[in-house]
Biopython code that builds the backbone (N, CA, C, O; Angstrom):
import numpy as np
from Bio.PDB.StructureBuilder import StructureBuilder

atoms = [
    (1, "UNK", "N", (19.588, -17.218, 6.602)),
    (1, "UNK", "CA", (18.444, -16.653, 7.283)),
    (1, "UNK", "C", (18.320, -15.182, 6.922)),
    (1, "UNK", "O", (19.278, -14.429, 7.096)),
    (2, "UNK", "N", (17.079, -14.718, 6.386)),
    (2, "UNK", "CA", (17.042, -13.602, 6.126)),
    (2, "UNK", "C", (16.392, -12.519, 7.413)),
    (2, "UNK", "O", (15.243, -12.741, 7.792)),
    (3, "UNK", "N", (17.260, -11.248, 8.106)),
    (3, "UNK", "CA", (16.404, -10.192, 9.328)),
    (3, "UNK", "C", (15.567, -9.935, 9.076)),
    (3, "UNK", "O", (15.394, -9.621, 7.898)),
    (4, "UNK", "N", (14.493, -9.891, 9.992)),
    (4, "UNK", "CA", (13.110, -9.117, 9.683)),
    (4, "UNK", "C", (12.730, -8.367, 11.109)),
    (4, "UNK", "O", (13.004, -8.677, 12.268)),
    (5, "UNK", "N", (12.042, -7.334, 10.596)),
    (5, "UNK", "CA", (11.821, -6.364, 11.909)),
    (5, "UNK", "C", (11.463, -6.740, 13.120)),
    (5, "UNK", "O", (11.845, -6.062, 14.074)),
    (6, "UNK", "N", (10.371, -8.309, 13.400)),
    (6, "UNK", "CA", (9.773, -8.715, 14.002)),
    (6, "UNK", "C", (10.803, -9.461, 15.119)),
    (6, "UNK", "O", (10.894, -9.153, 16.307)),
    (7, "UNK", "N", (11.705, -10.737, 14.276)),
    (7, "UNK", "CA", (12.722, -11.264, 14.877)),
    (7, "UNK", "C", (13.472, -10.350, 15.688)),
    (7, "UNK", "O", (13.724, -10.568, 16.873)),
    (8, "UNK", "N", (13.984, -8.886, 14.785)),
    (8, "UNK", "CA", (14.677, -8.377, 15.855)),
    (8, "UNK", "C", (13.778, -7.474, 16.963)),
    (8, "UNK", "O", (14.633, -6.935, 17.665)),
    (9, "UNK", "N", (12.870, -7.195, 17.288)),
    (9, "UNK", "CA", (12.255, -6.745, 17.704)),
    (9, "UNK", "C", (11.806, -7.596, 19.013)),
    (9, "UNK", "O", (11.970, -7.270, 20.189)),
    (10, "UNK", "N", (11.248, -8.674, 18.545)),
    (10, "UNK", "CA", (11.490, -10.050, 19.562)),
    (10, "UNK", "C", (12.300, -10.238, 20.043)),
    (10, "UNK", "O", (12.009, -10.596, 21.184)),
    (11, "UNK", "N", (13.835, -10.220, 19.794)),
    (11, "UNK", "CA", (15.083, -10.852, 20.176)),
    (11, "UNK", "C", (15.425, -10.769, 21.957)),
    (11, "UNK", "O", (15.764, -9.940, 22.801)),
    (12, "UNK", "N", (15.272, -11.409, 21.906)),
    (12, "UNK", "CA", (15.234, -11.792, 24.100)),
    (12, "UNK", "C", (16.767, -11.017, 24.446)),
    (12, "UNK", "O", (17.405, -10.660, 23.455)),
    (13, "UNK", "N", (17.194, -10.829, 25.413)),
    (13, "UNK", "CA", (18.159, -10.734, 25.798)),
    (13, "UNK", "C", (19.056, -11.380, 26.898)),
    (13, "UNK", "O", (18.335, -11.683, 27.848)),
    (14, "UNK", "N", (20.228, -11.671, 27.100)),
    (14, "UNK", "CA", (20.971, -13.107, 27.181)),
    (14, "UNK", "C", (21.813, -12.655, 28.064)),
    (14, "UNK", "O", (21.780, -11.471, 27.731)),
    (15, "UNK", "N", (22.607, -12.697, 29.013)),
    (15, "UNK", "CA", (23.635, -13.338, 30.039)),
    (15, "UNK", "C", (24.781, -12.261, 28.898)),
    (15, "UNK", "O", (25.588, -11.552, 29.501)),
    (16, "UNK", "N", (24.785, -12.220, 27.842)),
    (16, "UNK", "CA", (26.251, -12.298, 27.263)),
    (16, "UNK", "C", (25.574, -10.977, 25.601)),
    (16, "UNK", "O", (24.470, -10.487, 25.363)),
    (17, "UNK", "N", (26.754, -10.902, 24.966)),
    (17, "UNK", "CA", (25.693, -10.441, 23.771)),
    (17, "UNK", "C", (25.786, -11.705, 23.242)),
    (17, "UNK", "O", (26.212, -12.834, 23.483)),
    (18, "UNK", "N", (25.030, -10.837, 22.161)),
    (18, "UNK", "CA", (24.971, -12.438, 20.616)),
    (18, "UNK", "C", (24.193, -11.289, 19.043)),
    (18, "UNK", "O", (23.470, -10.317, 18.824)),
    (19, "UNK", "N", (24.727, -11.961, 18.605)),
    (19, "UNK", "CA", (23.934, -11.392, 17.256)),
    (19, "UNK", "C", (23.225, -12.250, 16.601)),
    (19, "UNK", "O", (23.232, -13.465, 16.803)),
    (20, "UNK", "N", (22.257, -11.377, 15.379)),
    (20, "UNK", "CA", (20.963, -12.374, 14.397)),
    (20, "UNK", "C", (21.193, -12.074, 13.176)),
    (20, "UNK", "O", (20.667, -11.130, 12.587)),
    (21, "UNK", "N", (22.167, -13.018, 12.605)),
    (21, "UNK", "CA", (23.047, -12.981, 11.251)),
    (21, "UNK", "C", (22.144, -12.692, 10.163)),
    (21, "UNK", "O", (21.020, -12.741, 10.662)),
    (22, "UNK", "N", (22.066, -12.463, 9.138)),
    (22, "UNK", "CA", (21.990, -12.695, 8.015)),
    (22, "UNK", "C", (23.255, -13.256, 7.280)),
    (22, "UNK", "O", (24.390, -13.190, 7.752)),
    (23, "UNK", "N", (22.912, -13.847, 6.000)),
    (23, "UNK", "CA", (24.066, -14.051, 5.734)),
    (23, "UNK", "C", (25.121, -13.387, 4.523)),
    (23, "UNK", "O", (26.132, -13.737, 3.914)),
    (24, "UNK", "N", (24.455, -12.531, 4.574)),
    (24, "UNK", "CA", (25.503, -11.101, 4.220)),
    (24, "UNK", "C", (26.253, -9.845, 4.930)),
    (24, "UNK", "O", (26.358, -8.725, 4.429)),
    (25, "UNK", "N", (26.786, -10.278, 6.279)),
    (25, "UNK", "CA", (27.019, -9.710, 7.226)),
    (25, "UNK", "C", (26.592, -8.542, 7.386)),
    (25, "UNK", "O", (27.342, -7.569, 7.462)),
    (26, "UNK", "N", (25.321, -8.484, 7.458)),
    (26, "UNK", "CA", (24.485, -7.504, 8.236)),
    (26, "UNK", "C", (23.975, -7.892, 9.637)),
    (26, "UNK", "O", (23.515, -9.021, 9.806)),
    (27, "UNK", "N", (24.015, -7.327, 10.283)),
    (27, "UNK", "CA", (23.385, -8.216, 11.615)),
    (27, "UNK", "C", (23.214, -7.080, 12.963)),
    (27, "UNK", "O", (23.975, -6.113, 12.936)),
    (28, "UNK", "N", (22.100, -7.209, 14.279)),
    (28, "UNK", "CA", (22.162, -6.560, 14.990)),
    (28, "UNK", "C", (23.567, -7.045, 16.050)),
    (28, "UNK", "O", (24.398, -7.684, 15.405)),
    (29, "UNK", "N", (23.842, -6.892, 17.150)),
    (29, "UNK", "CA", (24.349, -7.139, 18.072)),
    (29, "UNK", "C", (22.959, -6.758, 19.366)),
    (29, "UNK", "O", (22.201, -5.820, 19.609)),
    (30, "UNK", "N", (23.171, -7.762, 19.769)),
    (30, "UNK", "CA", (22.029, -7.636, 21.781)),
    (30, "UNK", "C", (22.561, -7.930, 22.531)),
    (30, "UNK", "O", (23.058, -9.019, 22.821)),
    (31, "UNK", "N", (22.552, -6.783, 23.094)),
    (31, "UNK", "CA", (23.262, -6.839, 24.296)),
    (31, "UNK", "C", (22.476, -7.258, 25.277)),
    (31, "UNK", "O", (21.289, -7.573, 25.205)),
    (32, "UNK", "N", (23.638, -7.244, 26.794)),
    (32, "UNK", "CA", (22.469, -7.876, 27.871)),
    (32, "UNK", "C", (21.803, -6.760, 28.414)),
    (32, "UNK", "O", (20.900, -7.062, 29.194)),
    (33, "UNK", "N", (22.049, -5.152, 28.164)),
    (33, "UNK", "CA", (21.407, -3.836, 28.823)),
    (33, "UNK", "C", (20.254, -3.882, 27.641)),
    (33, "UNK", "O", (19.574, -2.862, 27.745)),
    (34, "UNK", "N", (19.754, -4.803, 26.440)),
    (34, "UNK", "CA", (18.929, -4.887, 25.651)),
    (34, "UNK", "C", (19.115, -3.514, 24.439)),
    (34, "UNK", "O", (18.182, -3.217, 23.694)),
    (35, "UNK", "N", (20.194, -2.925, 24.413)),
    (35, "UNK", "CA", (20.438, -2.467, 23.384)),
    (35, "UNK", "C", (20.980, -3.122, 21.981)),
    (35, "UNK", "O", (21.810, -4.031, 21.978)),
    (36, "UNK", "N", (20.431, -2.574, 20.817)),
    (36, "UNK", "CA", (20.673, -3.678, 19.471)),
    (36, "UNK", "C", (21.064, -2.930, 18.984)),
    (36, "UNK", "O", (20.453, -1.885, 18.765)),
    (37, "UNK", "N", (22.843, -3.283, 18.428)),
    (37, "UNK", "CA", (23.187, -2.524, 17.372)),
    (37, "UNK", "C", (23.916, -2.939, 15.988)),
    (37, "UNK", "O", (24.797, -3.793, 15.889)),
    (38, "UNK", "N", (23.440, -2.262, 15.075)),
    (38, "UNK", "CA", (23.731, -2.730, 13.942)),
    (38, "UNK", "C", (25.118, -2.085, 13.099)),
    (38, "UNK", "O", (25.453, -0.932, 12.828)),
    (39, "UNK", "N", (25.775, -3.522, 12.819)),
    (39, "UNK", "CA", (27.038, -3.768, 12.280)),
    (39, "UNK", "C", (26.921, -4.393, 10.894)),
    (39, "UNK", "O", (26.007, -5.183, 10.658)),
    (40, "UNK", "N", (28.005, -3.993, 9.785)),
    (40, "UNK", "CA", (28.156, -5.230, 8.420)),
    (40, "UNK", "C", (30.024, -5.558, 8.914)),
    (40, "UNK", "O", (31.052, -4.976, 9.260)),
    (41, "UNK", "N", (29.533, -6.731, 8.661)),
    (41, "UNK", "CA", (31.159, -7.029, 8.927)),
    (41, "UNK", "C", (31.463, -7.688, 7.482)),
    (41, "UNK", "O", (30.790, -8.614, 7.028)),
    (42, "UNK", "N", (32.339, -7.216, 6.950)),
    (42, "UNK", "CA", (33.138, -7.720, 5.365)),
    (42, "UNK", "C", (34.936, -7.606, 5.615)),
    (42, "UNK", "O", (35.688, -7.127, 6.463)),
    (43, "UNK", "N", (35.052, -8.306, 4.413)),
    (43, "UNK", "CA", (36.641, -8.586, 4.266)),
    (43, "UNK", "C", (37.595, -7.724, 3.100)),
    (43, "UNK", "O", (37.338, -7.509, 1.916)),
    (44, "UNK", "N", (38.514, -7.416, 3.727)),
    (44, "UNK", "CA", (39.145, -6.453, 2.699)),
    (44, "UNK", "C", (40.282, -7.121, 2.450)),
    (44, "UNK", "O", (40.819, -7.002, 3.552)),
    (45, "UNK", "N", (41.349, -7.994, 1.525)),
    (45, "UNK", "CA", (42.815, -7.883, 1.314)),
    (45, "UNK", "C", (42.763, -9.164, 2.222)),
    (45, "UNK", "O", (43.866, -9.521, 2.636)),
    (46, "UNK", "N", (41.362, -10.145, 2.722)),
    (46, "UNK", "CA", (41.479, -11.298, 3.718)),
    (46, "UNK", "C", (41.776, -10.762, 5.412)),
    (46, "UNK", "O", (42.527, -11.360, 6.183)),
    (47, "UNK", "N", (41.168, -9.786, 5.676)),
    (47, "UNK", "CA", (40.762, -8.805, 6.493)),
    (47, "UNK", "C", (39.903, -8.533, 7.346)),
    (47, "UNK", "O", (39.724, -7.365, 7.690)),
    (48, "UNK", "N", (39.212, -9.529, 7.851)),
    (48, "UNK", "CA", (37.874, -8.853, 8.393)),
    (48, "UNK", "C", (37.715, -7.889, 9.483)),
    (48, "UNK", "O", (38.195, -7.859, 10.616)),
    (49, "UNK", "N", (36.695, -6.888, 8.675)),
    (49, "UNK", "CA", (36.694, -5.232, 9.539)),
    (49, "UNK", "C", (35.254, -5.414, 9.856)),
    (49, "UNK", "O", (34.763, -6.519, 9.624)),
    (50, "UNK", "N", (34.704, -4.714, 10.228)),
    (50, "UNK", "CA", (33.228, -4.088, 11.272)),
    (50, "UNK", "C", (33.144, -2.356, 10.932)),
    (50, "UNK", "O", (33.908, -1.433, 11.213)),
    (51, "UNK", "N", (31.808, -2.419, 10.177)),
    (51, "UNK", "CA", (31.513, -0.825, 10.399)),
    (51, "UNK", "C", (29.983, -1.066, 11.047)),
    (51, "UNK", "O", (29.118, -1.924, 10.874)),
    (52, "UNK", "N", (30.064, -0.206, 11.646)),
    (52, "UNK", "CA", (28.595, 0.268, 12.722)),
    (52, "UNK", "C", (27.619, 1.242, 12.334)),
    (52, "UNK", "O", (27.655, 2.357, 12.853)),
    (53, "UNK", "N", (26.765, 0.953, 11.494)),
    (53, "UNK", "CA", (25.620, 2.017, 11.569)),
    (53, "UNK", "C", (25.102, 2.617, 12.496)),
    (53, "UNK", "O", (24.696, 3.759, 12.285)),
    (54, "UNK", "N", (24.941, 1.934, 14.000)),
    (54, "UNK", "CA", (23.494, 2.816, 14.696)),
    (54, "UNK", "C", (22.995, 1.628, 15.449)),
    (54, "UNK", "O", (23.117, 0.415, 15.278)),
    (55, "UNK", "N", (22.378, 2.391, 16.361)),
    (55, "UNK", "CA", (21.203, 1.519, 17.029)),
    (55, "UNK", "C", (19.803, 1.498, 16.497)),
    (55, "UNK", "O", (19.096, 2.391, 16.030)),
    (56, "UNK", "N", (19.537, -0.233, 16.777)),
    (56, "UNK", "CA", (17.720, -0.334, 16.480)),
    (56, "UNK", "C", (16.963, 0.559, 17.699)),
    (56, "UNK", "O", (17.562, 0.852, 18.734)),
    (57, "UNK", "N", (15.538, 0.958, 17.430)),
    (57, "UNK", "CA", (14.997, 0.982, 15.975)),
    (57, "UNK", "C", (15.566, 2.452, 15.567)),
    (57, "UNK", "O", (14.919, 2.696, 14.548)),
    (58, "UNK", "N", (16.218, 3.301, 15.746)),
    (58, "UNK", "CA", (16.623, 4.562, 15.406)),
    (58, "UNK", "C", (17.318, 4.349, 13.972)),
    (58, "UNK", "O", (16.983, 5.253, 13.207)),
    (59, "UNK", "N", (18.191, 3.413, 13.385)),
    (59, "UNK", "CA", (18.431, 3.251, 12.724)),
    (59, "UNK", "C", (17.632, 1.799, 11.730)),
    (59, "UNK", "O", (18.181, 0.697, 11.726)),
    (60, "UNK", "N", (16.706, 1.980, 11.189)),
    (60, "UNK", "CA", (15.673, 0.957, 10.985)),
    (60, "UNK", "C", (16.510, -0.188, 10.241)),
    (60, "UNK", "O", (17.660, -0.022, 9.835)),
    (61, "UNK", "N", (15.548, -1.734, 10.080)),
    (61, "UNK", "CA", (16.588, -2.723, 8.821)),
    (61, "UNK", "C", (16.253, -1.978, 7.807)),
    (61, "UNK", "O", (17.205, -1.757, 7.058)),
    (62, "UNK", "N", (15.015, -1.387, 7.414)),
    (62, "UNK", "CA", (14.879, -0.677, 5.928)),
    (62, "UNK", "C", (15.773, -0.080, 5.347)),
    (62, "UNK", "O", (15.949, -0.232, 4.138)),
    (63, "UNK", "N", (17.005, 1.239, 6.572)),
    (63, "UNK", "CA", (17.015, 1.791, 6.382)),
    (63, "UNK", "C", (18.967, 1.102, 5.954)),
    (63, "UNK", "O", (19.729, 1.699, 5.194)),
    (64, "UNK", "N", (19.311, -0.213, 6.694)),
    (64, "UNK", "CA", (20.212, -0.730, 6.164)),
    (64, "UNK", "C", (20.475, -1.563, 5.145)),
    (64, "UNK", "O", (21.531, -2.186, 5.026)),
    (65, "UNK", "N", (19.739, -1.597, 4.545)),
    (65, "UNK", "CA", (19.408, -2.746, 3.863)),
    (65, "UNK", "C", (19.260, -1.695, 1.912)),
    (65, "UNK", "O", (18.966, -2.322, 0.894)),
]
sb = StructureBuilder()
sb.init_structure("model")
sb.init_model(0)
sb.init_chain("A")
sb.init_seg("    ")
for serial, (resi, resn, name, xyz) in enumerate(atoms, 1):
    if name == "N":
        sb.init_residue(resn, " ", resi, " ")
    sb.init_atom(name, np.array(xyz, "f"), 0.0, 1.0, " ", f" {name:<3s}", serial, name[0])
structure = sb.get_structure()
């Protein structure tokens, strides 16, 4: 599935978080206070780490991508 501004922009907010994958671990996180923040999660050495860009829209998909 490829992010688009709209989906996340739409994205409801839930009881719990959840994220809206792509499948190149880019993705927001939504929370239930409706804050979205954007993470790439990759593997180093069979590793998986998390770095955090920023919150939507302050930090745009354009601008991760």
């Amino acid at each position: 599935m490829s992010l688009t501004d709209t989906a996340i922009r739409d994205a409801k907010t839930l009881g719990k978080p959840y994220i809206l994958s792509d499948t190149l671990g880019l993705y927001p996180l939504i929370k239930p206070n409706a804050s979205k923040l954007w993470y790439f999660k990759y593997r180093v050495g069979g590793k998986e780490n998390k770095l955090a860009f920023g919150a939507y829209p302050t930090v745009t998909l354009a601008r991760t991508t």
